[in-house]
BALOBA-1460 file (C-alpha; in Angstrom, 3 decimals):
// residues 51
<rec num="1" residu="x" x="2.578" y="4.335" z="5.436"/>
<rec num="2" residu="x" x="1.056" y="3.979" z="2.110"/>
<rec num="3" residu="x" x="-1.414" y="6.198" z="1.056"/>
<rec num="4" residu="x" x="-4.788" y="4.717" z="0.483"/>
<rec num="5" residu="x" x="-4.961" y="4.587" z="-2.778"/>
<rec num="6" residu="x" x="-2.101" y="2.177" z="-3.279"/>
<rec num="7" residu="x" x="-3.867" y="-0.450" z="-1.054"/>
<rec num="8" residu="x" x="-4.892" y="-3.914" z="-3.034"/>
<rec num="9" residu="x" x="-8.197" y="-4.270" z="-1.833"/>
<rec num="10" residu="x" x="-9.641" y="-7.042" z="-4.560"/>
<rec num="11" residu="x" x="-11.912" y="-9.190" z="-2.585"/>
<rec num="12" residu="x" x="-10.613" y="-12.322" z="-0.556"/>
<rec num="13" residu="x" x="-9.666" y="-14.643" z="-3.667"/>
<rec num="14" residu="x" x="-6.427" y="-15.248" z="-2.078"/>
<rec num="15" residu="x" x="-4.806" y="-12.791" z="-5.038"/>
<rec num="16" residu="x" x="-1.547" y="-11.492" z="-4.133"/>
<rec num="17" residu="x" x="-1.090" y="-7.646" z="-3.908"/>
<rec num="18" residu="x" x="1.063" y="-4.781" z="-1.904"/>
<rec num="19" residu="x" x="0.284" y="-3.025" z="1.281"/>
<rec num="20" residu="x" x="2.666" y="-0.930" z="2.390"/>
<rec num="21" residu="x" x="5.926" y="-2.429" z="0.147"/>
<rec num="22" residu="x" x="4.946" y="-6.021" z="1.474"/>
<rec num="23" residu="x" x="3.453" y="-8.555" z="-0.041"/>
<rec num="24" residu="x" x="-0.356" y="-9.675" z="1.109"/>
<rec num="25" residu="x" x="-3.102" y="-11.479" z="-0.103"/>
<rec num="26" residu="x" x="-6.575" y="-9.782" z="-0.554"/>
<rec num="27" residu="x" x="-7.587" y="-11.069" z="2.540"/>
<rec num="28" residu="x" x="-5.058" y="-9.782" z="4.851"/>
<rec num="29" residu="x" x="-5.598" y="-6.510" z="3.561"/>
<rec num="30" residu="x" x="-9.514" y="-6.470" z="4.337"/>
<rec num="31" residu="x" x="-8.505" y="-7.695" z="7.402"/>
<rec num="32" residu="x" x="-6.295" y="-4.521" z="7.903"/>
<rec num="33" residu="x" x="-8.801" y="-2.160" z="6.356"/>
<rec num="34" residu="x" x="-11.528" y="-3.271" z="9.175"/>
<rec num="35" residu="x" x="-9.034" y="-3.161" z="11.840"/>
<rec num="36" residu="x" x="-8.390" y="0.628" z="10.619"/>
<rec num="37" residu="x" x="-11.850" y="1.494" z="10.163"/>
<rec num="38" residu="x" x="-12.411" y="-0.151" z="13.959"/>
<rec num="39" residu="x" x="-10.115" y="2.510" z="15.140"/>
<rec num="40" residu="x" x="-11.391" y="5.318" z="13.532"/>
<rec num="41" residu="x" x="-14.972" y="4.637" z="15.032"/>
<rec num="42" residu="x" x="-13.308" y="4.357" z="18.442"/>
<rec num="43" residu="x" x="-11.276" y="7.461" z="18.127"/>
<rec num="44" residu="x" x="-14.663" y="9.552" z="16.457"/>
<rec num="45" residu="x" x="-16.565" y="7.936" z="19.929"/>
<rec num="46" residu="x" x="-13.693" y="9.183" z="22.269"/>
<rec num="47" residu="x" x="-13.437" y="12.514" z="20.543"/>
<rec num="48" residu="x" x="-17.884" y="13.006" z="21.409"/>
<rec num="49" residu="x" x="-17.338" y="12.222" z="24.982"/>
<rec num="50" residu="x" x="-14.883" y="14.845" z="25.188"/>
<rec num="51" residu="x" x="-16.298" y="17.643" z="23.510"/>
C-alpha cells in the first residue's frame, strides 16, 4: 500500500491523481480516505471494549 503521503487528496473536482499506482479521481480517493478513517474508529471502539 502506498504510504499516506503519496495519496491525491485535492478536493472532488473530478482531477485525476494516483492512489496506490492506479489512477483515481479526487473523489474516489475521499471516498477511500472516509472508508479508512470508518475503520479506524471501529477498530479504536473494539479495542475500549476489550481493555
Amino acid at each position: 500500500m502506498a504510504p499516506l503521503g503519496s495519496l491525491y487528496t485535492a478536493g472532488t473536482t473530478g482531477a485525476k491523481g494516483k492512489m496506490g499506482g492506479l489512477s483515481s479521481t479526487a473523489t474516489d480517493v475521499s471516498v477511500w480516505l472516509d472508508a479508512m478513517e470508518n475503520v479506524v474508529q471501529k477498530q479504536a471502539l473494539e479495542r475500549e471494549r476489550f481493555q
